[in-house]
C-alpha positions in Angstrom: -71.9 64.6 83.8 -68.7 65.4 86.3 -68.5 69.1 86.6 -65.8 71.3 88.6 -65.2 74.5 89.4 -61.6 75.8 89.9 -59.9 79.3 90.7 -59.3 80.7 87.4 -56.0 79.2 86.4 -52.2 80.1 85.8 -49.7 79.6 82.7 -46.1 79.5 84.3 -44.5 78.8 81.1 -45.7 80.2 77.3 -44.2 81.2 74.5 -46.1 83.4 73.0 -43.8 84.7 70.1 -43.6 88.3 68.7 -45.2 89.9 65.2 -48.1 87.9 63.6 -47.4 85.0 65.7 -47.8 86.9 68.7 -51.5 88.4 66.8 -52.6 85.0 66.3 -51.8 83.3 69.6 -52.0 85.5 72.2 -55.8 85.2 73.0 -55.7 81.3 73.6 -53.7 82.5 76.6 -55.7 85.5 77.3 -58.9 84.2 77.9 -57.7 80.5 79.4 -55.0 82.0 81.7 -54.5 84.9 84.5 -50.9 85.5 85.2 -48.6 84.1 82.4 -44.5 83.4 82.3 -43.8 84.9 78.9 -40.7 83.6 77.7 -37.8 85.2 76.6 -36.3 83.2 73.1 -38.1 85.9 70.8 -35.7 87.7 68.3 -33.5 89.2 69.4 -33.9 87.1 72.9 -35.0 89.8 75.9 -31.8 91.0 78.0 -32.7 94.3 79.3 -36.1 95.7 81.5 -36.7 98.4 78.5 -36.7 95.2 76.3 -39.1 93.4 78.8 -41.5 96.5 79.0 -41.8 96.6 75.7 -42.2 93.4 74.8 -44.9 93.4 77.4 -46.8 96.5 76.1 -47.2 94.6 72.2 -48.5 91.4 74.2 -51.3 93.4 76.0 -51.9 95.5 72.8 -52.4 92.4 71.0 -54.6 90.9 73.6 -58.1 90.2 73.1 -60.5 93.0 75.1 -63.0 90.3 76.7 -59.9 88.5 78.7 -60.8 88.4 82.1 -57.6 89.1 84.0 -54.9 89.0 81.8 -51.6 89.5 83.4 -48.0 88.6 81.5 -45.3 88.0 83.9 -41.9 88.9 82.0 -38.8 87.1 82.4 -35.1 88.1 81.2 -33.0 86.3 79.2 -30.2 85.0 81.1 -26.6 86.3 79.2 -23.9 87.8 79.3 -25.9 91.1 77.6 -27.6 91.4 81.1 -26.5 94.7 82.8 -26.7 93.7 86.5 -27.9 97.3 88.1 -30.5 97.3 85.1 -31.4 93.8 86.4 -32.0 94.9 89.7 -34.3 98.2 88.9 -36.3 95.8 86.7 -36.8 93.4 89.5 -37.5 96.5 91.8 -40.0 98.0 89.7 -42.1 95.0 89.2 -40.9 94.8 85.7 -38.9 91.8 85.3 -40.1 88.5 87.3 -37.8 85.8 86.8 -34.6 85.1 84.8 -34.6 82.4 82.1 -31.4 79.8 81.4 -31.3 78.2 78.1 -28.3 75.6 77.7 -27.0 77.1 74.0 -28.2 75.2 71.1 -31.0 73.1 73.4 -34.3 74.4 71.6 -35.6 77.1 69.6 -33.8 80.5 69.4 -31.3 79.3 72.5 -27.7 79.9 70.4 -27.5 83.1 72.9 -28.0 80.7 76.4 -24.6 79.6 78.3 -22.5 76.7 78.4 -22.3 76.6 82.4 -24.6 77.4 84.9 -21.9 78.6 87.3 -21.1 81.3 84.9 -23.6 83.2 86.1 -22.7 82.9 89.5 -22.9 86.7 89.6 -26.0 87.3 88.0 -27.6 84.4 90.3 -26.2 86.6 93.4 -28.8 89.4 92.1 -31.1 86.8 92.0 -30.6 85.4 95.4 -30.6 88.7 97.2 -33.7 90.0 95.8 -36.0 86.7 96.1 -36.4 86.3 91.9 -36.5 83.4 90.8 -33.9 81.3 87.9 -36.0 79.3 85.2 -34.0 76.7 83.8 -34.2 74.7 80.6 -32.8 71.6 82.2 -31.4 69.4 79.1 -27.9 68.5 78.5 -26.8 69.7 75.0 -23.9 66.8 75.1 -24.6 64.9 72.0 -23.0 61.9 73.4 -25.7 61.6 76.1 -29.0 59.8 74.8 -31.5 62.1 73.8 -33.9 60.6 76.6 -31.5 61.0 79.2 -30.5 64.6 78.6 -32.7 66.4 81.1 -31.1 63.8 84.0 -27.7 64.4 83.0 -28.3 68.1 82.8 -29.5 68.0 86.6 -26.5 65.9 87.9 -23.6 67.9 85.8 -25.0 71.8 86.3 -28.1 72.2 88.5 -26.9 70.5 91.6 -23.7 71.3 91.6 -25.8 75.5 91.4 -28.1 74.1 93.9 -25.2 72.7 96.6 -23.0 76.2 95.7 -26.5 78.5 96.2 -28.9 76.8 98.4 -30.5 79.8 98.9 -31.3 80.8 94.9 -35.0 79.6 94.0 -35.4 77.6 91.1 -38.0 76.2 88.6 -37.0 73.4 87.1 -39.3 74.0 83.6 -41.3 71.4 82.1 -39.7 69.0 84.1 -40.5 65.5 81.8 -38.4 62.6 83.6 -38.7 60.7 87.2 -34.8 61.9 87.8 -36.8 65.5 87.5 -39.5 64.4 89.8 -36.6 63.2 92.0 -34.8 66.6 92.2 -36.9 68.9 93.2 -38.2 66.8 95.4 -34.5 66.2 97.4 -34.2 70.1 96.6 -36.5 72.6 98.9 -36.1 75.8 96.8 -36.5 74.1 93.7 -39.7 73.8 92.4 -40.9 72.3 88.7 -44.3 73.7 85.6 -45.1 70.2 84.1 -47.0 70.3 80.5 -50.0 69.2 79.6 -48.1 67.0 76.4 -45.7 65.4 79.5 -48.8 64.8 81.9 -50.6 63.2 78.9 -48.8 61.1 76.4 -45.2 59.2 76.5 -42.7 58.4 73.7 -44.8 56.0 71.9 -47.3 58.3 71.0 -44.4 60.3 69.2 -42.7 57.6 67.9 -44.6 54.1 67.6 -46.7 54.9 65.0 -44.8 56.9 62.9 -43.1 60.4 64.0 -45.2 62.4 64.9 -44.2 66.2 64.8 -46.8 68.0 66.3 -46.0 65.9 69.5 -42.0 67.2 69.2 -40.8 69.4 72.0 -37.4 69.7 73.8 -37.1 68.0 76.3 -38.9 65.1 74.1 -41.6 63.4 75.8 -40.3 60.6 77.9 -41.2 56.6 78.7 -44.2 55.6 80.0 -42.5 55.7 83.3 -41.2 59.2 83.2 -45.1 60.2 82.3 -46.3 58.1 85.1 -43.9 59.7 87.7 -45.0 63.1 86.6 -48.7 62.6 86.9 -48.2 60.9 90.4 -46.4 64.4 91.6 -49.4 66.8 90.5 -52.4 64.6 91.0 -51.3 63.4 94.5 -51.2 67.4 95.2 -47.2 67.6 95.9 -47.1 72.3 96.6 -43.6 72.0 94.6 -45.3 71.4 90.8 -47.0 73.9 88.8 -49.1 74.5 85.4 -46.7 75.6 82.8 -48.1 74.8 79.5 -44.9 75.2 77.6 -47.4 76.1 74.5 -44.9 76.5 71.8 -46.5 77.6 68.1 -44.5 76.8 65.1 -45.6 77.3 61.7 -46.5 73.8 59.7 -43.9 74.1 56.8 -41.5 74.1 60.1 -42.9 71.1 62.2 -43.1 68.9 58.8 -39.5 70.2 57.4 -36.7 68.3 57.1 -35.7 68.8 60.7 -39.6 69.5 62.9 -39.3 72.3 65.0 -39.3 71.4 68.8 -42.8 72.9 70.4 -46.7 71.9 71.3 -48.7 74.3 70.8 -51.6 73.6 73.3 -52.9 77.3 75.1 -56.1 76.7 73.4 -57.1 73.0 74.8 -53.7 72.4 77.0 -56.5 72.9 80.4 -58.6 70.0 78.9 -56.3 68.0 78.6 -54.6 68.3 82.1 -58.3 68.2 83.6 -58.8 64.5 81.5 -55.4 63.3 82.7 -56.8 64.4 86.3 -60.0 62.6 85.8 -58.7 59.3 84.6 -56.8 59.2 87.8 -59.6 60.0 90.4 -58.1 63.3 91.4 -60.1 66.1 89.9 -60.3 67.9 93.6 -56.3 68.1 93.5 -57.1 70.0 89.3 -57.1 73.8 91.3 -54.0 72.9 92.8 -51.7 72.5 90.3 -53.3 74.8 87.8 -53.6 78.0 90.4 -53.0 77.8 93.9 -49.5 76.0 93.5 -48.0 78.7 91.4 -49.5 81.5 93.5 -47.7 80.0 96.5 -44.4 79.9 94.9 -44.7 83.0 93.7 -46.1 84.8 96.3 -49.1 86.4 94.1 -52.9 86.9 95.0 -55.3 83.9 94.4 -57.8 84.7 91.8 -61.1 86.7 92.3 -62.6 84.5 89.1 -63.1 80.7 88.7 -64.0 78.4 86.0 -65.6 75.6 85.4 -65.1 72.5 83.4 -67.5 69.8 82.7 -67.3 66.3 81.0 -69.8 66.3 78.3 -70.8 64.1 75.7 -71.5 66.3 72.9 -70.8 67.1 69.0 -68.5 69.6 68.9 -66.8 71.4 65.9 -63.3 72.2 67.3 -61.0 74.0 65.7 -57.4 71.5 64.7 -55.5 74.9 63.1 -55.3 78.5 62.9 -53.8 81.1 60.7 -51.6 84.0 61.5 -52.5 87.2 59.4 -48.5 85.9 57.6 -50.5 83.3 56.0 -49.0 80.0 58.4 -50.9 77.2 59.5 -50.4 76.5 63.3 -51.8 72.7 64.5 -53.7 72.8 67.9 -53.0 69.9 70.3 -55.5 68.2 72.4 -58.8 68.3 70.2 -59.3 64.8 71.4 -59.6 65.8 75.6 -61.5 69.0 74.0 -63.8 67.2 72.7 -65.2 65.8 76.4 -64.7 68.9 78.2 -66.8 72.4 78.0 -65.0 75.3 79.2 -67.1 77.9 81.2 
């Protein structure tokens, strides 16, 4: 049996959506995760701190009472409906933690993102002098460009250019999926990257060889064997600038197996088994801690963890849950019952 014990682990990037949704999902995170990146995209998107506060109050009132350390980070969503000086009381208050980017039109509930990073120059100013960091949806929503090339072309055409005019901004590239990702942050010092478990752990045959697959559908899609294996190389060789961010995305099933599937993974409830089995099939299980705790802690500048947890690689029968159901009466499929099934969770 291989058994390790880690510090209790970090979600840099979740969606955990609002009503129902939020009812049904929320504790996956709860109990798996300390500090989590809530995302903005609910409806209407999060612009203002009293939005953020309140969104923050109906996550931790739905949260489950037996989570350990629970912790949601909120972020603001970055438009033009952002009052600057309510910004920058947010950030002082310890209310708002980070300011999100969507290109508009890129994934779910983005119509309100931006066209051009440099719009935001003065926004990103806020962001600059106060040490908060800019999360950014890096794909290009140029329908000419290949779907598989989008996040690249995003980073050449509107992140670098950002990067050379505001050296001095911090970034996170999020769920960075391609080598050309990789490749930026690592040319770029204040730019760090959350990687998925679905990127770490499967490539575009998996969603496409074999029949489409929805429940493996996210934006950006899940890349060539090559993207995947430049991704695992960053976080199992230990590189400080890559981070957990799960990404965990739920969509109802009558909206992943419509006529156009929903982009999202939902994985908070096995996403740490999984990353732990891509980190065991590549002989680096003592590098696991890293990237699911201490990175993020580092880069932004919280506490490590008083708990830890363990996982260990068991063979065992196991009855493991492949769907849940919201209180609204939708069906939500689980990813990663396969890595679930050969790791216990203590």
């Amino acid at each position: 049996m291989t058994s390790i014990t880690i510090p209790f682990p970090d979600d840099w990037h979740v969606h955990l959506r609002d009503g129902a949704m939020l009812d049904a999902v929320v504790g996956y995170t709860a109990r798996r995760f300390r500090y989590a990146m809530v995302m903005p995209n609910v409806v209407p998107p999060i612009t203002s701190v009293a939005d953020a506060a309140a969104y923050r109050d109906r996550i931790l009132g739905s949260a489950p009472s037996d989570a350990v350390d629970f912790r949601p980070v909120m972020a603001l969503y970055c438009s033009d409906a952002i009052d600057l000086a309510d910004l920058r009381t947010g950030i002082a208050d310890g209310v708002v933690a980070a300011v999100k980017y969507y290109p508009a039109g890129a994934t779910t509930n983005s119509e309100a993102g931006g066209t051009s990073l440099l719009a935001f120059r003065e926004l990103f100013d806020v962001l600059a002098d106060t040490g908060t960091r800019l999360l950014v949806h890096a794909e290009s929503t140029d329908p000419s460009i290949d779907i598989f090339d989008r996040e690249a072309a995003f980073l050449d055409n509107q992140l670098a250019p950002l990067c050379e005019a505001m050296p001095e901004l911090l970034v996170t590239v999020e769920h960075v999926s391609t080598r050309a990702g990789v490749e930026f942050v690592a040319a770029h010092p204040h730019v760090a990257a959350t990687v998925t478990p679905h990127h770490l752990a499967r490539e575009r045959s998996d969603l496409l060889a074999d029949g489409m697959r929805p429940d493996l559908y996210c934006k950006p899609v899940i890349n060539s064997s090559e993207d995947q294996a430049a991704l695992v190389e960053a976080v199992t060789t230990g590189d400080p600038a890559f981070m957990m961010g799960t990404d965990s995305a739920p969509h109802p099933t009558t909206a992943k197996y419509g006529p156009k599937a929903k982009a999202g993974v939902f994985n908070a409830a096995y996403g740490l088994e999984v990353v732990a089995d891509v980190f065991d099939q590549h002989d680096a299980l003592s590098q696991l801690g890293a990237f699911v705790s201490g990175n993020g802690c580092a880069i932004y500048g919280v506490e490590a963890p008083e708990h830890t947890l363990e996982l260990s690689k068991e063979t065992m029968d196991k009855d493991l849950a492949a769907e849940l159901s919201t209180s609204a009466g939708d069906s939500v499929v689980l990813f990663g019952t396969e890595e679930a099934s050969r790791w216990t969770v203590r």
